[in-house]
FIGU-297999 format. One line per field, with one value per residue (C-alpha): residue number from 1; residue in one letter; x, y, z. Coordinates in Angstrom, 1 decimal, always signed. Example, Ala and Ser with C-alpha at 12.3 -4.5 7.8 and 13.67 -1.06 7.14 Angstrom:
2
seq	c(1_2)
type	c(A_S)
xx	c(+12.3_+13.7)
yy	c(-4.5_-1.1)
zz	c(+7.8_+7.1)
//
This chain:
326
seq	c(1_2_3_4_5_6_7_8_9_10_11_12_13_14_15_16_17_18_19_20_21_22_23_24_25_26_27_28_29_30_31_32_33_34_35_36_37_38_39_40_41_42_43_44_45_46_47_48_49_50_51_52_53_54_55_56_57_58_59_60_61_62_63_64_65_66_67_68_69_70_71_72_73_74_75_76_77_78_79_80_81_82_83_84_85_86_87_88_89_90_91_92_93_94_95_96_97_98_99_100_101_102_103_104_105_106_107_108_109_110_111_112_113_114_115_116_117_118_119_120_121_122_123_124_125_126_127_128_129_130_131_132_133_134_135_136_137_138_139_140_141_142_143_144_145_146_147_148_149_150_151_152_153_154_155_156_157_158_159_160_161_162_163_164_165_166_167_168_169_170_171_172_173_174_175_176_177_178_179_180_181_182_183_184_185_186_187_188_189_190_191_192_193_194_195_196_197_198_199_200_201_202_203_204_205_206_207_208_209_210_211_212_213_214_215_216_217_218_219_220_221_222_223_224_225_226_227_228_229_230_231_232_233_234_235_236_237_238_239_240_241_242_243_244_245_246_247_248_249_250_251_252_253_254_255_256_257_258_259_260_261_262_263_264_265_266_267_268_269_270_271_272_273_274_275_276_277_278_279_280_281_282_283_284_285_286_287_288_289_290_291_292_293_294_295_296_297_298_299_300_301_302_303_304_305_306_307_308_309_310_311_312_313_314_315_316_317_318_319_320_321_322_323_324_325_326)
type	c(X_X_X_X_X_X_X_X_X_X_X_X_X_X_X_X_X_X_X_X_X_X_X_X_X_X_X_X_X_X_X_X_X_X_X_X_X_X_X_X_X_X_X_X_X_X_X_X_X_X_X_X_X_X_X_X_X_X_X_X_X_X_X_X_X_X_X_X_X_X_X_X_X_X_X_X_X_X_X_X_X_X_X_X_X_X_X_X_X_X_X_X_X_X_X_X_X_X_X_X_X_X_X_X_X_X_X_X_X_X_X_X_X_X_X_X_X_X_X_X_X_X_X_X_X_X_X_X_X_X_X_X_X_X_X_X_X_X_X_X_X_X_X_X_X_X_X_X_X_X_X_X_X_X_X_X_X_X_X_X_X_X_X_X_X_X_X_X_X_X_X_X_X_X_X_X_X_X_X_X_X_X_X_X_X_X_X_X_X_X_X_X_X_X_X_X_X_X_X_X_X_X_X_X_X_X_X_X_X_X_X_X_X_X_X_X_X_X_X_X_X_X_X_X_X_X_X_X_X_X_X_X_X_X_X_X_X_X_X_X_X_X_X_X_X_X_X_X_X_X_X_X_X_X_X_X_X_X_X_X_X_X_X_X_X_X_X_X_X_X_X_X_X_X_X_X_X_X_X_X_X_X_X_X_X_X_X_X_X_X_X_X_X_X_X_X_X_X_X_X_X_X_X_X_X_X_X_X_X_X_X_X_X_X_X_X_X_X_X_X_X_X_X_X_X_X)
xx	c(+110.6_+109.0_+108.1_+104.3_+105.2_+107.3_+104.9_+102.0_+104.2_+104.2_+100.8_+99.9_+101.9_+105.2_+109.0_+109.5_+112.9_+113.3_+111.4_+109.3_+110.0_+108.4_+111.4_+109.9_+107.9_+105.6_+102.3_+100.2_+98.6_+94.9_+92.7_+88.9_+87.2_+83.8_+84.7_+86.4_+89.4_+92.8_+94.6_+93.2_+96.5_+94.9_+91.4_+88.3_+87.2_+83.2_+82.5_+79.3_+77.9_+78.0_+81.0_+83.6_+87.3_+90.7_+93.8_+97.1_+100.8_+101.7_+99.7_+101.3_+97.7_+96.1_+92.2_+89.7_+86.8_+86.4_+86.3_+83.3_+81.4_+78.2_+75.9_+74.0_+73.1_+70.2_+70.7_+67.2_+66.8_+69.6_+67.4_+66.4_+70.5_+72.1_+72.2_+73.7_+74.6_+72.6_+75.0_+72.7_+73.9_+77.1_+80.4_+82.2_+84.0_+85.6_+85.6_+88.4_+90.2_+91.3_+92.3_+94.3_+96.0_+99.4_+99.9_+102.5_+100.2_+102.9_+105.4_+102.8_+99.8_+96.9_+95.0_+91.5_+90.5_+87.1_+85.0_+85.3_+81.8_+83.1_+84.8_+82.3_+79.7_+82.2_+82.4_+78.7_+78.3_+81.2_+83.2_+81.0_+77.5_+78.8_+79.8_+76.2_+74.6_+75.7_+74.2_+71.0_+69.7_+71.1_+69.1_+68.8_+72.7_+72.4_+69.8_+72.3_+75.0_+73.0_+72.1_+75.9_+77.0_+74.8_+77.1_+80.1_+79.9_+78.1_+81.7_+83.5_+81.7_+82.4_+85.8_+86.5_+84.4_+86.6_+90.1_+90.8_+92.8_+95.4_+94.8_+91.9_+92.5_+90.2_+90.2_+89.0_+90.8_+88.5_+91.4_+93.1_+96.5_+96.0_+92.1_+89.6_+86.6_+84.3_+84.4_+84.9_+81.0_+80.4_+82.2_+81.4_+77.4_+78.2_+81.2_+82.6_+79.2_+80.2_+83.9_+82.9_+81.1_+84.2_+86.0_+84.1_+83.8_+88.0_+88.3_+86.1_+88.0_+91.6_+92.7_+94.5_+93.1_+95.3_+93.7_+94.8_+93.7_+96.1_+96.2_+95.7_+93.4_+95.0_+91.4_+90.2_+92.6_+91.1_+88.3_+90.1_+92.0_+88.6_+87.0_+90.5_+92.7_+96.6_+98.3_+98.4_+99.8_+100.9_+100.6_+101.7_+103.8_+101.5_+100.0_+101.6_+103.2_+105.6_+103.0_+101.3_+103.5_+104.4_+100.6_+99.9_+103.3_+102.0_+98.6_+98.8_+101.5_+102.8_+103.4_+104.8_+105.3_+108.4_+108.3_+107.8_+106.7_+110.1_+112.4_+110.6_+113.7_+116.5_+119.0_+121.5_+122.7_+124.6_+121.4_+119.3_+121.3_+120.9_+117.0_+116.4_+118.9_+116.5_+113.0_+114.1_+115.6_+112.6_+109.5_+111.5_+111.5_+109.6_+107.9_+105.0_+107.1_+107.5_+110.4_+108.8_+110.4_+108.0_+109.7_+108.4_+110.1_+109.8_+111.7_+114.1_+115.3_+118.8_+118.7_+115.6_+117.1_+120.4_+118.2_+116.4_+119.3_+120.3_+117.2_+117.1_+121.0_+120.2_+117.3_+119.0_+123.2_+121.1_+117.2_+116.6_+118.4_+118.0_+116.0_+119.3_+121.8_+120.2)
yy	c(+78.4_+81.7_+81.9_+81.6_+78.4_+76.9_+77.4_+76.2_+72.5_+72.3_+72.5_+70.1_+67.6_+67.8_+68.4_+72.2_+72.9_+74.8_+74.8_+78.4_+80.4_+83.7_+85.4_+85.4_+88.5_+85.3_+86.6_+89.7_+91.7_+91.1_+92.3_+91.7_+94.9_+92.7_+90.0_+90.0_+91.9_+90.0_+93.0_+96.4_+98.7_+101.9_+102.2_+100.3_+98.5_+97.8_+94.6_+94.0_+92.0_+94.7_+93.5_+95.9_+94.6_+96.4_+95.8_+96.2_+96.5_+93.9_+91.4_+92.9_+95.0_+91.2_+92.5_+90.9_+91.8_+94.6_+93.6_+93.4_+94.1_+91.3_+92.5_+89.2_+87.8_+85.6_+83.5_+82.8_+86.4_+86.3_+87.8_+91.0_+92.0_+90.1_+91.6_+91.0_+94.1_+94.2_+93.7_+93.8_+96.9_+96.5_+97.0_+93.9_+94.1_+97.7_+97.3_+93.7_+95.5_+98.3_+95.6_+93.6_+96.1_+96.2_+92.6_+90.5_+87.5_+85.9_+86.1_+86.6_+84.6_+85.6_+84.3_+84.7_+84.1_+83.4_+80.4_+81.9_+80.7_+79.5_+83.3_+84.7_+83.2_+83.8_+88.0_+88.4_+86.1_+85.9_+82.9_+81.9_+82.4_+80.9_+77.6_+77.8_+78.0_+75.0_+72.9_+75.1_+76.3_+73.7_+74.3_+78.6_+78.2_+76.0_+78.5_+82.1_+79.8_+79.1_+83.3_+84.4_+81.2_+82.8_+86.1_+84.9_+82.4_+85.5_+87.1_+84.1_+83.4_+86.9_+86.7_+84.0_+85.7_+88.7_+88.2_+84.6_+83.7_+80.7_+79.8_+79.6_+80.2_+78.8_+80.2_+79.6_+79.1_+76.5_+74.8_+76.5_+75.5_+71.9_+70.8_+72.0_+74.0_+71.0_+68.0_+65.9_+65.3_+69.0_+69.9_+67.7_+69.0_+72.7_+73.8_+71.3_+71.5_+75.2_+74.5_+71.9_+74.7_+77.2_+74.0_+72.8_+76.1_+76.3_+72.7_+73.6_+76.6_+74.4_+76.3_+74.3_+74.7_+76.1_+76.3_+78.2_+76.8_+77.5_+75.1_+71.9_+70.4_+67.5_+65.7_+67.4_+66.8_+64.0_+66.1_+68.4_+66.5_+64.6_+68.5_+69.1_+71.0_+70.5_+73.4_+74.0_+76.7_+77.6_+73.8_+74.4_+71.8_+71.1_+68.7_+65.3_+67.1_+64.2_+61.8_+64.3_+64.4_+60.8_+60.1_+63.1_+63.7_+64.4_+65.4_+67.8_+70.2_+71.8_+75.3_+76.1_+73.8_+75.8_+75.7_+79.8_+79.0_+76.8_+79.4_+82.9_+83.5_+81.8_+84.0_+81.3_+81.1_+77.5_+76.3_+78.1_+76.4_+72.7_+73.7_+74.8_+72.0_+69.7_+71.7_+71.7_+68.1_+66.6_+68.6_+68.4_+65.4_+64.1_+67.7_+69.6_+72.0_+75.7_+77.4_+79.8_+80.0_+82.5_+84.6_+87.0_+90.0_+93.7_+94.7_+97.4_+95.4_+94.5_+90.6_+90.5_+91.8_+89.8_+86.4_+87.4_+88.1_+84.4_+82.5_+84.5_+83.7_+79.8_+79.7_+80.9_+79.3_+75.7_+74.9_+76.7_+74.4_+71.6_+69.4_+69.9_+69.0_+66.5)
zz	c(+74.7_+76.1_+79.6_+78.7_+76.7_+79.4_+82.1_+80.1_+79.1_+83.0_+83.3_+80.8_+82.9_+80.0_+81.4_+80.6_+79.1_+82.5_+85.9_+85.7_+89.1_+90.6_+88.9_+85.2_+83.5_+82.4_+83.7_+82.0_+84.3_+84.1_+86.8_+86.6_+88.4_+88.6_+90.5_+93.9_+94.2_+95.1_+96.4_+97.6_+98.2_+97.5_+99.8_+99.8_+97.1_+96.5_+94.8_+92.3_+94.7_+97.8_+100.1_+100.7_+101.0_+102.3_+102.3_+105.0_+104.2_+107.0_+104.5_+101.4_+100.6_+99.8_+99.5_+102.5_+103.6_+106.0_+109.4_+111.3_+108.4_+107.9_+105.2_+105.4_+109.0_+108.1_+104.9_+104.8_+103.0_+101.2_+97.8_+99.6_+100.3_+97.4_+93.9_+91.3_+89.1_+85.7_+83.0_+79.9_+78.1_+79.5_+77.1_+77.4_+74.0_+74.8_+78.2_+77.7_+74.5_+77.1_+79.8_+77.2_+74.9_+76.4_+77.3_+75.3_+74.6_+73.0_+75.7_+78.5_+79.4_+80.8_+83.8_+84.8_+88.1_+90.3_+91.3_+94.9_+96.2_+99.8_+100.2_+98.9_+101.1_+104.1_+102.8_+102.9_+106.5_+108.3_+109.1_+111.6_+110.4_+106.7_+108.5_+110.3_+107.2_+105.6_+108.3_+109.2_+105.6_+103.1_+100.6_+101.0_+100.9_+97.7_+96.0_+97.0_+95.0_+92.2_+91.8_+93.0_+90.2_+87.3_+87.5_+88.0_+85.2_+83.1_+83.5_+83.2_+79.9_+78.3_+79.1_+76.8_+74.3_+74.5_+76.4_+75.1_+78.1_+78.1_+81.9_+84.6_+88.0_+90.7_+93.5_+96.9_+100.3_+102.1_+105.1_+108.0_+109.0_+110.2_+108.7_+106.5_+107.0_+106.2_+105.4_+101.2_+101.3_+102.2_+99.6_+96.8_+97.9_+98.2_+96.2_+93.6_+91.3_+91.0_+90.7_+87.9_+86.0_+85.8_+85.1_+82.2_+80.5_+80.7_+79.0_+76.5_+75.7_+75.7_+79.5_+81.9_+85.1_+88.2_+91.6_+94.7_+98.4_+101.6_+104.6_+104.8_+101.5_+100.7_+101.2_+98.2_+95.8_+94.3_+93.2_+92.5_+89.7_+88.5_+87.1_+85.1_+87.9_+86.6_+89.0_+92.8_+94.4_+97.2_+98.1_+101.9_+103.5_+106.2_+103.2_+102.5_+100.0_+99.1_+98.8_+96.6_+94.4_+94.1_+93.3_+90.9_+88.9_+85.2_+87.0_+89.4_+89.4_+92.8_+92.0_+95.5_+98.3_+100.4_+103.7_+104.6_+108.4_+109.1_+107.4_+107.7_+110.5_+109.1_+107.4_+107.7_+104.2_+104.7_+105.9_+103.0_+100.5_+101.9_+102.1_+99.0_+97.4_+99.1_+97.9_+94.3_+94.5_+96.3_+93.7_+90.3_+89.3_+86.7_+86.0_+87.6_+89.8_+89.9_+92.0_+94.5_+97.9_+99.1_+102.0_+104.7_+106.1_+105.6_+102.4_+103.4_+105.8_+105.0_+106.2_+103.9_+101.1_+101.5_+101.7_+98.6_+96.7_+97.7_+96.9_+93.3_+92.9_+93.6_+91.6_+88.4_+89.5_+90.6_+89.7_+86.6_+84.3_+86.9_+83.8_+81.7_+84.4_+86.4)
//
């Protein structure tokens, strides 16, 4: 099996002759330079829609918005600040051909990302005045989600015209560390319609669904698995993640689910090896896992780089073959 082949088994809730890891070349680099960027390493970046988003080497150049920029303080006139770029005599065929000509699509799959309407609510508002929204201005929030859903579904639409992709990413980081940022019924009136709409486009076109969410969203798993979604990463183990998977192996896969916070300062390796031992033995089972002991640290740091080399040594000595020895 190829990388791309094993990963995709995963997804579709099959043993993979090998549990995939952040070690494998499996992934063609796709980036989408309409919708919001995911890491901005060299400057600002400008998005379609008007929000501008950095990045900063102590959070490895992952793209946010600028702070202390608002572009929208009242969402009640959201249509004179929001706008949508006009796409009609836009390229789209040469403009994908040039994004996609030197990725191995048959060792490599590609991933599109977006579906980001809590974030992207949050980059034109602020945290605060987002949250606001939902409860003052229902219905203006509803109708800036309709207009921001239109373009991003626009994209969405001509990249499987043109790119063919083999998996959709959904993303949208809606929890903190220890609850969500609203409640199920929030979401299931704000969010999931537009989730189910990037969904339903990807089932149609045969993509399993992936979706990335930090903190603590356990709640919305069920909904989560009801519009298609097969993958979670990082799954954080401030989630039942246990329970999780005992409920939703063959459905949901955890892609994740290490414990950075509890080991970000442990360079014991006696005590790495009985926690990793423990991660792979605990997630393997029965399928829907992938190995990715995420670790922080600052990489010339010679503890850093001696922990690393042990995590990659375990994963290829121990849980990569773990299906064929276990």
């Amino acid at each position: 099996m190829t990388p791309k082949q094993n990963y995709l088994t995963m997804l579709r809730g099959e043993i993979p002759e090998y549990i995939p890891s952040m070690y494998e070349e499996r992934i063609g680099r796709f980036t989408e330079d309409l919708l919001t960027p995911t890491y901005a390493p060299n400057g600002p970046i400008v998005t379609s829609l008007g929000v501008t988003y950095v990045g900063s080497p102590d959070l490895n150049n992952g793209a946010m918005p600028k702070p202390g920029v608002v572009i929208l303080d009242d969402i009640t006139k959201w249509r004179d600040v929001i706008k949508a770029p006009d796409l009609s005599d836009f390229a789209w065929g040469s403009y994908y051909r040039e994004k996609i000509k030197d990725i191995d699509r048959e060792n490599k799959y590609i991933s599109v990302g977006g579906g980001d309407y809590f974030l992207t609510l949050v980059s034109f508002m602020g945290f605060e005045n987002a949250l606001i929204a939902l409860y003052e201005e229902p219905e203006e929030v509803k109708a800036l989600l309709d207009y921001v859903s239109e373009f991003y579904l626009l994209v969405l639409k001509q990249q499987l015209r043109y790119v063919k992709p083999d998996v959709m990413s959904l993303m949208d980081d809606d929890a903190a560390l220890r609850a969500p940022f609203f409640s199920v019924a929030m979401y299931r009136e704000f969010f999931k319609p537009y989730h189910k709409l990037h969904c339903d486009l990807a089932l149609e076109n045969n993509m399993p669904i992936e979706r990335h969410d930090c903190g603590r969203c356990e709640s919305f798993i069920p909904d989560w698995v009801e519009i298609g979604i097969r993958g979670w990463n990082p799954a954080q183990p401030t989630n039942d993640l246990v329970g999780i998977k005992k409920k939703y192996t063959g459905k949901l896969a955890i892609c994740g689910g290490w414990d950075n916070m509890k080991y970000s300062k442990c360079f014991d390796e006696d005590v790495l090896r009985a926690a990793l031992t423990e991660y792979v033995d605990t997630f393997a089972p029965g399928g829907g896992f992938s190995f990715a002991p995420m670790m922080g640290g600052k990489p010339d740091d010679p503890l850093v780089q001696k922990r690393s080399k042990l995590i990659k040594d375990f994963y290829f000595e121990y849980a990569h073959d773990w299906y064929k020895t276990h």
